[in-house]
TORLOVEX-708676 format. One record per residue (C-alpha): residue number from 1; x, y, z; chain. Coordinates in Angstrom, 2 decimals, padded with zeros to 5 digits. Layout:
# TORLOVEX-708676
seq,u,v,w,mol
NUM,X,Y,Z,A
...
***
This chain:
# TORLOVEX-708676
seq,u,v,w,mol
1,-017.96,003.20,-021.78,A
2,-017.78,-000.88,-021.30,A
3,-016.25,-001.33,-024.18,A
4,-013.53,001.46,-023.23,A
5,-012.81,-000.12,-019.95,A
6,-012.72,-003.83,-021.43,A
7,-010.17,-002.63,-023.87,A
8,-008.22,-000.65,-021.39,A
9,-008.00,-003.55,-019.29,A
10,-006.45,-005.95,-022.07,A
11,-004.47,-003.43,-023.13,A
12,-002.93,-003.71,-019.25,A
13,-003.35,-007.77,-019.49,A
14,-001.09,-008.23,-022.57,A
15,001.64,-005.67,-020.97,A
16,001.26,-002.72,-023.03,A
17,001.11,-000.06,-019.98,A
18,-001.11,002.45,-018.56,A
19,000.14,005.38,-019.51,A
20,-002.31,006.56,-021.91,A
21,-005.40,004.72,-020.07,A
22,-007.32,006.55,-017.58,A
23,-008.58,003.50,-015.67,A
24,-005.04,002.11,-014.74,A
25,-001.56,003.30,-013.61,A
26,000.28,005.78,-015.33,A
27,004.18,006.07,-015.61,A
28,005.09,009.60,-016.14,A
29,008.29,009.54,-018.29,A
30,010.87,011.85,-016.93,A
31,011.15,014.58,-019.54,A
32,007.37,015.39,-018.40,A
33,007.82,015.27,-014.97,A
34,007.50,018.90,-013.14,A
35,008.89,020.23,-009.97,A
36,006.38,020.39,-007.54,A
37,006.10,024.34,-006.34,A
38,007.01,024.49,-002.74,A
39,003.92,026.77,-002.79,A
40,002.24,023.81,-002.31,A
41,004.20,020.91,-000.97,A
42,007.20,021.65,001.68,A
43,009.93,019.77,001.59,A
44,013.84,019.79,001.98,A
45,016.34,022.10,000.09,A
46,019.12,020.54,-002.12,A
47,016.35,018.03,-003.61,A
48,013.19,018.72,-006.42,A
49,010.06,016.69,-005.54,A
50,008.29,015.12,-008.34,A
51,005.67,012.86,-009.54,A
52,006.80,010.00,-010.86,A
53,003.30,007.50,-011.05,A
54,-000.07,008.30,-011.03,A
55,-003.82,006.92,-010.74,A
56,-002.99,004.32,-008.61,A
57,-006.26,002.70,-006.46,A
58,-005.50,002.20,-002.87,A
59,-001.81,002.30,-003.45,A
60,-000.19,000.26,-000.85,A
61,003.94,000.27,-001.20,A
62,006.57,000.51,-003.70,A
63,010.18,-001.48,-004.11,A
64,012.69,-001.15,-006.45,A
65,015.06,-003.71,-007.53,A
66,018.98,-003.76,-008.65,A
67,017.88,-003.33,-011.99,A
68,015.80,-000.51,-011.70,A
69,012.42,-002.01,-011.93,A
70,009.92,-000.81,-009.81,A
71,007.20,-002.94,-008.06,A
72,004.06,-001.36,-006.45,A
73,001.14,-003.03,-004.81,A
74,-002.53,-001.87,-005.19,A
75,-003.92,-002.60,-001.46,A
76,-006.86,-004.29,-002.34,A
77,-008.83,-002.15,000.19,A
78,-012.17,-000.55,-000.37,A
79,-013.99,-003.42,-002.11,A
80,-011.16,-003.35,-005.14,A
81,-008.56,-005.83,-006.06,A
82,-005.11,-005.80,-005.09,A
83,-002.61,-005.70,-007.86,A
84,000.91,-005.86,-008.14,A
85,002.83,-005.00,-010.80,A
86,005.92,-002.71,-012.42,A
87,007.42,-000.61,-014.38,A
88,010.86,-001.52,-016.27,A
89,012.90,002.05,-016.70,A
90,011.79,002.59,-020.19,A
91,008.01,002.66,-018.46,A
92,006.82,-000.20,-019.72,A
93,004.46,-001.99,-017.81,A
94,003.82,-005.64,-016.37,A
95,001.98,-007.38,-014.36,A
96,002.32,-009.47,-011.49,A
97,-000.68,-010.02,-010.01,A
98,-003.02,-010.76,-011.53,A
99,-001.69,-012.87,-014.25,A
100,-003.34,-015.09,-016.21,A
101,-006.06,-015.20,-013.78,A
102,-008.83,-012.73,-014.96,A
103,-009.21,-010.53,-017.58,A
104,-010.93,-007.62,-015.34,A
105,-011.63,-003.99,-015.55,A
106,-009.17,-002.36,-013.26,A
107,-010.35,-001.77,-010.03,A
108,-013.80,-001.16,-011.78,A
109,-016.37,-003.18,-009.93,A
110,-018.69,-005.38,-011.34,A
111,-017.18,-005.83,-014.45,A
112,-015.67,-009.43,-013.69,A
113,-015.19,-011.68,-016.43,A
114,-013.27,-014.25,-016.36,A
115,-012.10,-015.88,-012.84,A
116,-009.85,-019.15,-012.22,A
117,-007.06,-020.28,-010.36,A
118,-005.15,-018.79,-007.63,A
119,-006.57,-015.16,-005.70,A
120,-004.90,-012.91,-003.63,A
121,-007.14,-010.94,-001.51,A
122,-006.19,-007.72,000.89,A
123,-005.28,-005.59,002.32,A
124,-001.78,-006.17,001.68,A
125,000.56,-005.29,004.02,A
126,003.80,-004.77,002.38,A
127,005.63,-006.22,-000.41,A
128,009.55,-007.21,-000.26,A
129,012.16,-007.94,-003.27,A
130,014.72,-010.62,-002.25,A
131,016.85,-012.94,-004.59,A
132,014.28,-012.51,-007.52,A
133,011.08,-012.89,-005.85,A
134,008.57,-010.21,-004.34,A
135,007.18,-011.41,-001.21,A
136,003.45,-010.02,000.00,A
137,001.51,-009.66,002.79,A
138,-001.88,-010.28,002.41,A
139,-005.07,-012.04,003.73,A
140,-006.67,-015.46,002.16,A
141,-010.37,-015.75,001.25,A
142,-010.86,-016.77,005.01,A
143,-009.54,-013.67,005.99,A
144,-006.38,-015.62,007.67,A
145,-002.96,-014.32,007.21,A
146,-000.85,-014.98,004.24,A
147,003.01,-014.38,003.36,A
148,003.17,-015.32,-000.94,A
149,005.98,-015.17,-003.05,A
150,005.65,-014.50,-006.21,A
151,008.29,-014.12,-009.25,A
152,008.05,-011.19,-011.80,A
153,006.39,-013.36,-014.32,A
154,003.13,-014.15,-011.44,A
155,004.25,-017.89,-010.08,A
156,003.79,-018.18,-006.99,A
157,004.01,-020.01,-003.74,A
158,002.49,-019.64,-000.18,A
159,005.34,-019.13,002.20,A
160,003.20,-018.71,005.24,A
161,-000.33,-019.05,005.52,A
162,-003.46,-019.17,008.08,A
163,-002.09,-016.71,010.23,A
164,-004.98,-015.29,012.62,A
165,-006.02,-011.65,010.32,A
166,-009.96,-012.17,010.44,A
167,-010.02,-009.02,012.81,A
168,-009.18,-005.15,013.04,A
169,-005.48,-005.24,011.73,A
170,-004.51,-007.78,009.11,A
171,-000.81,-008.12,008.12,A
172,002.16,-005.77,008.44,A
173,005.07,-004.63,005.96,A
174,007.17,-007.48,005.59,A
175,011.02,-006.94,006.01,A
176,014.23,-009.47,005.48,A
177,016.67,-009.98,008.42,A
178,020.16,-009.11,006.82,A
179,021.80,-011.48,009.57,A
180,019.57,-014.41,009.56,A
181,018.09,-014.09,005.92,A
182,014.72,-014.98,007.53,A
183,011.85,-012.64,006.83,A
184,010.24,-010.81,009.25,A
185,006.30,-009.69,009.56,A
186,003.37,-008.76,011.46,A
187,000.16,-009.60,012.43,A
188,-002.17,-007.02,014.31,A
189,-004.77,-007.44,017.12,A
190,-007.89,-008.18,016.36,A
191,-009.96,-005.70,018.20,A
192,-009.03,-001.92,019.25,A
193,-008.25,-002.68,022.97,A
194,-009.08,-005.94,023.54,A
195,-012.60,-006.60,022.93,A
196,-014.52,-007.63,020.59,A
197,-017.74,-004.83,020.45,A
198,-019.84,-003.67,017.54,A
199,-017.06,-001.62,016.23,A
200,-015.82,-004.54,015.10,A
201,-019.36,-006.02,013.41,A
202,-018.27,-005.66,010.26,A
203,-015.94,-008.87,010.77,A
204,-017.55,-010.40,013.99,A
205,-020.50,-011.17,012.18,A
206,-018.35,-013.01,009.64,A
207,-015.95,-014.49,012.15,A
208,-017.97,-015.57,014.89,A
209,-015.14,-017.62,016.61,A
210,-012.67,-015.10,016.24,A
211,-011.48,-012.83,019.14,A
212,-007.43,-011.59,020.14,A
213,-005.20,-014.17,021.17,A
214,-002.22,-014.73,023.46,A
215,001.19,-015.49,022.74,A
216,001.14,-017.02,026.67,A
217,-001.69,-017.89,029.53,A
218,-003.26,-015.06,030.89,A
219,-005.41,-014.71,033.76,A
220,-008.00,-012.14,033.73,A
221,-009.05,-009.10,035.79,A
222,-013.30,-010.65,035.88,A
223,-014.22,-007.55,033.51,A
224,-017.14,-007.85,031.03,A
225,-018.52,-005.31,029.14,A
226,-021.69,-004.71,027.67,A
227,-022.42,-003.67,024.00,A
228,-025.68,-003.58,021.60,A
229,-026.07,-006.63,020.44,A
230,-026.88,-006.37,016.35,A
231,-027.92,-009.77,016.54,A
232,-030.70,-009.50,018.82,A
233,-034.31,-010.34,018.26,A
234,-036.63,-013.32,017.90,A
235,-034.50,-015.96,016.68,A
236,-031.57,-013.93,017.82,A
237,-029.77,-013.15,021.02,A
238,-030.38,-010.43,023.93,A
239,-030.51,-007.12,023.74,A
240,-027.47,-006.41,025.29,A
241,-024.17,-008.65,024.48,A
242,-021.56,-009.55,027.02,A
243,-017.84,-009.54,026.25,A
244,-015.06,-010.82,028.28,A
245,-011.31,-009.64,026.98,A
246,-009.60,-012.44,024.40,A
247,-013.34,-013.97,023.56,A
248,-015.75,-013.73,020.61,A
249,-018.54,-011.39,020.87,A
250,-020.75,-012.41,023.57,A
251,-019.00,-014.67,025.40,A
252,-017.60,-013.75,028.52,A
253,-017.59,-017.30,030.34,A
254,-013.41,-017.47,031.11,A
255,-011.07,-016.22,033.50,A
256,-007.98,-017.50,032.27,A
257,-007.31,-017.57,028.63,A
258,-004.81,-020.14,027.17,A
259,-002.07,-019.61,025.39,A
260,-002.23,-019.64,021.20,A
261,001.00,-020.85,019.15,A
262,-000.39,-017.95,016.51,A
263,-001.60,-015.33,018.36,A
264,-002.98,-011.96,017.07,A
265,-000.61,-008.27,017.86,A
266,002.77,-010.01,017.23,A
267,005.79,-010.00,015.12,A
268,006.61,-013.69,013.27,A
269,009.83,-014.51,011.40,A
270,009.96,-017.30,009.00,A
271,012.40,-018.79,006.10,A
272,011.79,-017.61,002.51,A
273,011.04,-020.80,001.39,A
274,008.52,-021.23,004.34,A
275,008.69,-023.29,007.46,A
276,010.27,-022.42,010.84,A
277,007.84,-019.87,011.79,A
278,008.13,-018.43,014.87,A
279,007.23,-015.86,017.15,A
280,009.34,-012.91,017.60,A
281,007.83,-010.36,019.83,A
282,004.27,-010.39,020.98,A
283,001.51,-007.61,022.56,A
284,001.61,-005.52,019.39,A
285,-001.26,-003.35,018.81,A
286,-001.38,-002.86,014.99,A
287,002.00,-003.29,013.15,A
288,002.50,-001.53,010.11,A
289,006.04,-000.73,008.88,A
290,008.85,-003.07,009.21,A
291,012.55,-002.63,008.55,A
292,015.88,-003.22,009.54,A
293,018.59,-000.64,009.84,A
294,022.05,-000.44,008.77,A
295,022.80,-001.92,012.15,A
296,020.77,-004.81,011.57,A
297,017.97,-003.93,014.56,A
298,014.62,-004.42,013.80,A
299,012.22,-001.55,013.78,A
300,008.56,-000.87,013.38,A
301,005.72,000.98,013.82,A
302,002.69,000.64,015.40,A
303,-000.47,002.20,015.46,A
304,-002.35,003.04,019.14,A
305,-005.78,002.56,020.31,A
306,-008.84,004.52,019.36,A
307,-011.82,006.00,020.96,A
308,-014.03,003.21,019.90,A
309,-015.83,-000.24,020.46,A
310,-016.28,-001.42,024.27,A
311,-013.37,-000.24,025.97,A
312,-012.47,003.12,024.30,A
313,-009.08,004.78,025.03,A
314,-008.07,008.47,024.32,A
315,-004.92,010.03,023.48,A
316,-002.64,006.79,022.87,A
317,-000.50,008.01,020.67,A
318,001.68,005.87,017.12,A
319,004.85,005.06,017.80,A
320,008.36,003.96,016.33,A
321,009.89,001.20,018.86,A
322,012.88,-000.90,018.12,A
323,012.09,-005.25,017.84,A
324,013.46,-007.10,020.60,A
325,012.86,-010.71,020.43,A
326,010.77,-012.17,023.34,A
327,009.86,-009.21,024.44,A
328,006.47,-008.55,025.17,A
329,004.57,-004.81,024.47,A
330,002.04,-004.71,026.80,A
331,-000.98,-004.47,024.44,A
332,-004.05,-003.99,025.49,A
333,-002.83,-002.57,029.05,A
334,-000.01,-000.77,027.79,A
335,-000.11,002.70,025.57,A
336,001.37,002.09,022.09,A
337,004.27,004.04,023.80,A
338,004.50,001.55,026.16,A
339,002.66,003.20,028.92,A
340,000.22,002.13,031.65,A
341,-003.06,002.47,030.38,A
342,-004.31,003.80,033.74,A
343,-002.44,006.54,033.49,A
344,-004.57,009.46,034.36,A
345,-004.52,010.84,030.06,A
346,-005.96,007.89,028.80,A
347,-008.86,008.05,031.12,A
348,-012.25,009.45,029.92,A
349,-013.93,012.31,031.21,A
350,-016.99,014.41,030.56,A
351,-019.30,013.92,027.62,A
352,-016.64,010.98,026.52,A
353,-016.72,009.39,029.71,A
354,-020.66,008.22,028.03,A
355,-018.35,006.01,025.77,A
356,-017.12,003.99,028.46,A
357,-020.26,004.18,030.93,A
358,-022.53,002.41,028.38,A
359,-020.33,-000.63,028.67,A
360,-020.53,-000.68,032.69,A
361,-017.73,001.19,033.77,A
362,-016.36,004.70,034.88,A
363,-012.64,003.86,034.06,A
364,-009.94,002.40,032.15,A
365,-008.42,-000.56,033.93,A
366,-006.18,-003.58,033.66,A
367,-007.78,-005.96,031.75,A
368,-004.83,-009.10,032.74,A
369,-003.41,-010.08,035.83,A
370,000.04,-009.53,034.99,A
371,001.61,-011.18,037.82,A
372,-000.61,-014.03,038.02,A
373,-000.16,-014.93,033.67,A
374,002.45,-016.29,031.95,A
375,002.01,-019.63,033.60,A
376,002.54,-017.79,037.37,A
377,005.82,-016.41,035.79,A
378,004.18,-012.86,035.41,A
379,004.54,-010.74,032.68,A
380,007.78,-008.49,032.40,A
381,006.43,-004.47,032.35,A
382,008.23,-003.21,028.52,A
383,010.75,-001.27,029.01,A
384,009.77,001.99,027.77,A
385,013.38,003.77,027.97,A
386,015.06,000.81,025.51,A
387,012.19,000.10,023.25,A
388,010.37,003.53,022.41,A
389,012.02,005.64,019.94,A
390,009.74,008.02,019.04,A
391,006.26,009.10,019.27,A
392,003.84,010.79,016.39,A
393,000.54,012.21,017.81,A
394,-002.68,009.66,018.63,A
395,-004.37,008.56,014.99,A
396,-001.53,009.53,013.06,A
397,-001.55,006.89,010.99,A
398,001.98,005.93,011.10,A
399,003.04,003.94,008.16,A
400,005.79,001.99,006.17,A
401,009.00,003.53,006.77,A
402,012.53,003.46,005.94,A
403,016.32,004.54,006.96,A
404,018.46,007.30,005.37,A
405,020.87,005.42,003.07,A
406,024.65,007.05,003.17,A
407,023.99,007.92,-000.62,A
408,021.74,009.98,-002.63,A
409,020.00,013.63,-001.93,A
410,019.32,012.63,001.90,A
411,022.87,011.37,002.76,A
412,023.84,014.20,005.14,A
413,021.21,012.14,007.40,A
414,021.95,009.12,007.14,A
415,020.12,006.82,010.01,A
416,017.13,009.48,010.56,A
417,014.30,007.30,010.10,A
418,011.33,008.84,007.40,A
419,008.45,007.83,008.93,A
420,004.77,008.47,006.37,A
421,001.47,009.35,008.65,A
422,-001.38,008.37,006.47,A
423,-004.03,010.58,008.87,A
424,-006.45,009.74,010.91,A
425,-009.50,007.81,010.26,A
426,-012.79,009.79,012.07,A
427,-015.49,009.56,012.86,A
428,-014.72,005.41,013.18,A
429,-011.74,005.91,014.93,A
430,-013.21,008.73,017.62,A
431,-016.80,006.98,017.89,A
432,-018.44,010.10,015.60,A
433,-016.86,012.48,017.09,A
434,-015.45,015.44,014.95,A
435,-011.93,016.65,015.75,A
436,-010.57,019.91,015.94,A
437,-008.04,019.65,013.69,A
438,-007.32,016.49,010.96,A
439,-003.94,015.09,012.46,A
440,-001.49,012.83,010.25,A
441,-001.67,013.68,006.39,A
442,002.12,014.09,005.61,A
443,005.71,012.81,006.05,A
444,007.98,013.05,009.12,A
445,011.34,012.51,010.03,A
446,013.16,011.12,013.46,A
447,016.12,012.16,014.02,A
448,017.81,008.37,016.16,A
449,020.04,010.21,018.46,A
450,017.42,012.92,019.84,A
451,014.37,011.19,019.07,A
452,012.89,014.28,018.35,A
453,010.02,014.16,015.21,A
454,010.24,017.16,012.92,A
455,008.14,017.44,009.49,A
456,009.59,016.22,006.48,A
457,007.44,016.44,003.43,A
458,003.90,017.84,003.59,A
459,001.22,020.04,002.04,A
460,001.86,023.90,003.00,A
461,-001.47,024.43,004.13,A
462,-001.14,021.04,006.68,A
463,-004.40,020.03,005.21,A
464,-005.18,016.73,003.24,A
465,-005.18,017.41,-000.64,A
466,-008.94,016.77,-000.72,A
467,-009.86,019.48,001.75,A
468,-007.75,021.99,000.59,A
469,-008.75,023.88,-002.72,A
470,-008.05,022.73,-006.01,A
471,-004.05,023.26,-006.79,A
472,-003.13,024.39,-003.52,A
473,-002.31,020.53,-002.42,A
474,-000.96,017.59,-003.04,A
475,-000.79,014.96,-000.46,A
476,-003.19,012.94,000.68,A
477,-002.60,009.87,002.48,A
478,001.23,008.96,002.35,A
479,001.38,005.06,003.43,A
480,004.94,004.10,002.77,A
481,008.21,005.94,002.60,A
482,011.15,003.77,000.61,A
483,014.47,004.42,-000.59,A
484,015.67,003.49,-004.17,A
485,019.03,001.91,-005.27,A
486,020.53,005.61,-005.69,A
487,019.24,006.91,-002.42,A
488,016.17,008.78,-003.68,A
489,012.87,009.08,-001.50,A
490,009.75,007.29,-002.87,A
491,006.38,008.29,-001.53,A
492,003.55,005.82,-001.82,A
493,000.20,008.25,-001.22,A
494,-002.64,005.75,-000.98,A
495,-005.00,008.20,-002.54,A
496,-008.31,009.28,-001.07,A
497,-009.77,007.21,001.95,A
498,-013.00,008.24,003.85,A
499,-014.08,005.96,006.67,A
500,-017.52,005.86,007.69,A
501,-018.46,005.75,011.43,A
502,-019.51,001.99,010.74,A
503,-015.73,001.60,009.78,A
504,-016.37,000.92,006.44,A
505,-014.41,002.37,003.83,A
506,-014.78,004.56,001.04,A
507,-011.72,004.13,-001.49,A
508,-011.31,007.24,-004.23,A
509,-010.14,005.08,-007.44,A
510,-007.74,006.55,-009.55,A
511,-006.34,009.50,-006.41,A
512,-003.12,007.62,-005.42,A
513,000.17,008.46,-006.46,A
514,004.08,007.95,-006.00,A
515,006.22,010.74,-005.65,A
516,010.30,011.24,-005.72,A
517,012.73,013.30,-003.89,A
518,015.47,013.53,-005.54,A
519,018.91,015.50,-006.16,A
520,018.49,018.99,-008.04,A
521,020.65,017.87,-010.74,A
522,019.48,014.51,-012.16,A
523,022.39,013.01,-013.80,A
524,021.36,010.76,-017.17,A
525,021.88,007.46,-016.70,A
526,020.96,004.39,-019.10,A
527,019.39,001.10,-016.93,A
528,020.48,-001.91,-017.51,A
529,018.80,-004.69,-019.49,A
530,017.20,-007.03,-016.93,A
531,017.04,-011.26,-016.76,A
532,014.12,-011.73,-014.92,A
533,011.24,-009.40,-016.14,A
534,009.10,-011.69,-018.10,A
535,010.05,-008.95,-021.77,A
536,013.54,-007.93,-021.74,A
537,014.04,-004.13,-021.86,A
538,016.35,-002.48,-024.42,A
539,019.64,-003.31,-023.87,A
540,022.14,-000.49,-022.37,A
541,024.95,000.15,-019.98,A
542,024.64,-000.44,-016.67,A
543,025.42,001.85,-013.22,A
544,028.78,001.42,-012.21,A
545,028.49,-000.88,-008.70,A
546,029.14,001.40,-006.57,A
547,026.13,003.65,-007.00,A
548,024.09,000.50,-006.24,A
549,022.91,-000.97,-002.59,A
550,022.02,-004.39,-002.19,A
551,019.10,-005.81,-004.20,A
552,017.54,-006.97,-000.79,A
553,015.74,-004.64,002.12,A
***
């Protein structure tokens, strides 16, 4: 069985593919690829659903370029390594990362054998194709914040780097400003609403130093709350830890917190070839897709707090909101949809009012003095009406997301945003707590003119593949919705994900997958022979221009 996976993964090392090994990727030509039966996926009429990849590890997102390459990123979560790499049109494969660095199993722990040089280490948040390169999100071996750019043959360069992602929420999707050329990104909070509590142990310990930080000065309400301390004992601390907002674990000794030139929950922008990095937005919760539209506005989403760690909120739901710079988004005393989080449905009551009591209160409050922050200038309340476009319901999971295009089978709606929502993530996210029904698991869409959220693609029996029956489903975890160069719909299903109520996770190797929407008829078309893919494929004619949008997102 070693000797099968050592061989499988040279076989992926020296470029020859996955296809016919079980332990990597595998490009299904398309004279095998089925239909899937409506039976068991829904999804629009005038289009045929198929799979197009398979036994992917924590897939993570998916690009293709002008030439008709395709580029997908392994997240790295789980304990396994990220990867990127591609597939040319014939279905060849190659690799990105890693390349020349290791010669490993794939995504088989322990099986490491040789290690040197440069690592890349996740989750990553998003990759991006511009001008030749492929530009990731992902964290360093410090667990800081890293933009890299690599080229299809696995140089690379650090764009951006030590970027504050030791906590919760690590980097965003990563999108390019048509306007300004400068690329855009994300970097969540560092705790689920503000304070660092044992829900957040498994990087605290690590981290001691690290807590959320402020794009500006804040002054403080005076709360502390009270957790279990893990460290506690002889040589150890108390019993009980107390935690002020915007400080480490146990440490609840200021009032006013000072303003941090890279703060946690924001959006940064920054040129390609690194250097003027600035910050765009701040008071983001957890950013996870990125994009521009047609218009050139930014858009993201954004995922809301849980019922969890020291100061658990209920009910706050995901949310699409439109990027406007300087702006900031209220987090942690604003709902994800940009909502006073005093409001009467985020407040606990009955047996989950226990949650909160335990940490010395009865209910949710401010945590910052808005008017007295911001050096005395205040902070502005976000303007709900002009920012929120759309809700999705509270652990969702929204995802990486994309516009209509004005070609290909979804053209008739062009500008509806298709927005994945990967599920939720109990019993971390809901303190143990079982729900009554699973929520997330499938594919929306928002229409931009009503707002209005309707399902899109998604298993019939609105259950997760791997609690439904064998055959009777097929999505699992969709992370990332993108549009190819002819306007069809590419899926990016991580795969199966179980999160313990410790919040670690539990990755399924081998479950993720990429699927296609595309037209009913599938006109033949040859690709054409690309420059820089480190083996040429077979030369052939190319797609007349004017099936083909630009080569950048």
């Amino acid at each position: 069985m070693l000797l099968l996976a050592v061989l499988c993964a040279g076989w992926i090392a020296l470029g020859g593919g996955a296809g016919g090994c079980t332990r990597g990727p595998a490009f299904i030509p398309p004279e095998q690829r089925k239909v899937i039966d409506r039976a068991v996926v829904d999804y629009p009429g005038g289009a045929r659903l198929v799979e197009v990849v398979r036994h992917l590890t924590g897939a993570a997102d998916f690009e293709e370029d002008a030439d008709g390459n395709w580029i997908i990123a392994e997240s790295g979560s789980g304990g396994y390594e990220p990867r990127i790499f591609g597939f040319r049109p014939d279905g060849t494969y190659f690799s990105v990362y890693p390349a020349g660095r290791s010669l490993r199993t794939p995504n088989v722990a322990p099986f490491n054998l040789v290690k040197t040089g440069f690592r890349l280490y996740g989750p990553i948040g998003g990759i991006l194709l511009d001008n030749g390169k492929i530009y990731v999100t992902h964290r360093d071996a410090d667990g800081n914040g890293v933009v890299t750019a690599f080229t299809y043959d696995g140089q690379h360069e650090t764009v951006v780097g030590g970027l504050p992602a030791q906590g919760d929420h690590g980097m965003s999707d990563i999108a390019l400003n048509p306007t300004t050329g400068q690329l855009w990104f994300g970097v969540g909070s560092a705790t689920n609403a503000g304070v660092v509590g044992v829900d957040n142990w498994l990087w605290a310990k690590h981290y001691q130093e690290f807590s959320d930080r402020s794009f500006v000065d804040l002054k403080l309400n005076g709360f502390q709350f009270k957790s279990k301390n893990p460290d506690a004992g002889l040589f150890g601390g108390p019993d009980v830890a107390v935690t002020a907002p915007y400080q480490p674990f146990n440490v609840s000794t200021q009032t006013r917190i000072r303003r941090s030139e890279l703060p946690t929950a924001a959006i940064y922008s920054a040129d390609p070839t690194g250097g003027a990095l600035r910050v765009v937005a701040h008071g983001i919760r957890a950013p996870r897709g990125l994009t521009f539209s047609r218009f050139a506005n930014a858009y993201m989403t954004v995922g809301g707090m849980e019922l969890r760690g020291p100061r658990p909120i209920k009910d706050d739901p995901d949310a699409l909101l439109i990027v406007r710079p300087g702006t900031w988004y209220g987090f942690p005393d604003f709902s994800t949809d940009l909502t006073p989080i005093t409001d009467r449905r985020f407040q606990l009551a009955g047996d989950m009012l226990k949650l909160l009591i335990r940490s010395g209160y009865d209910e949710i409050s401010y945590l910052v003095d808005r008017n007295a922050s911001n050096q005395g200038q205040g902070l502005i309340e976000p303007a709900r009406a002009a920012l929120l476009q759309a809700t999705f319901p509270p652990l969702a999971g929204a995802g990486k997301f994309d516009f209509v295009p004005d070609i290909g089978p979804l053209a008739p709606l062009v500008g509806n945003a298709i927005v994945p929502l990967a599920g939720d993530q109990s019993p971390f996210a809901t303190s143990g707590r079982k729900l009554v029904d699973r929520v997330g698991f499938k594919v929306v869409r928002v229409d931009p003119t009503t707002r209005e959220v309707s399902d899109f693609i998604r298993n019939t029996k609105v259950k997760p593949a791997s609690l439904l029956p064998a055959g009777e489903g097929l999505i699992e975890r969709p992370v990332a919705a993108k549009f190819g160069r002819d306007g069809a719909l590419y899926i990016v299903d991580f795969g199966r994900l179980d999160r313990r109520p410790d919040g670690r996770e539990k990755v399924r190797a081998h479950t993720g997958r990429i699927l296609k929407l595309e037209p009913l008829l599938q006109q033949a078309a040859t690709q054409p022979t690309t420059n820089h893919v480190p083996e040429a494929t077979p030369a052939s004619a190319p797609l007349p221009d004017a099936t083909a949008p630009p080569t950048s997102r």
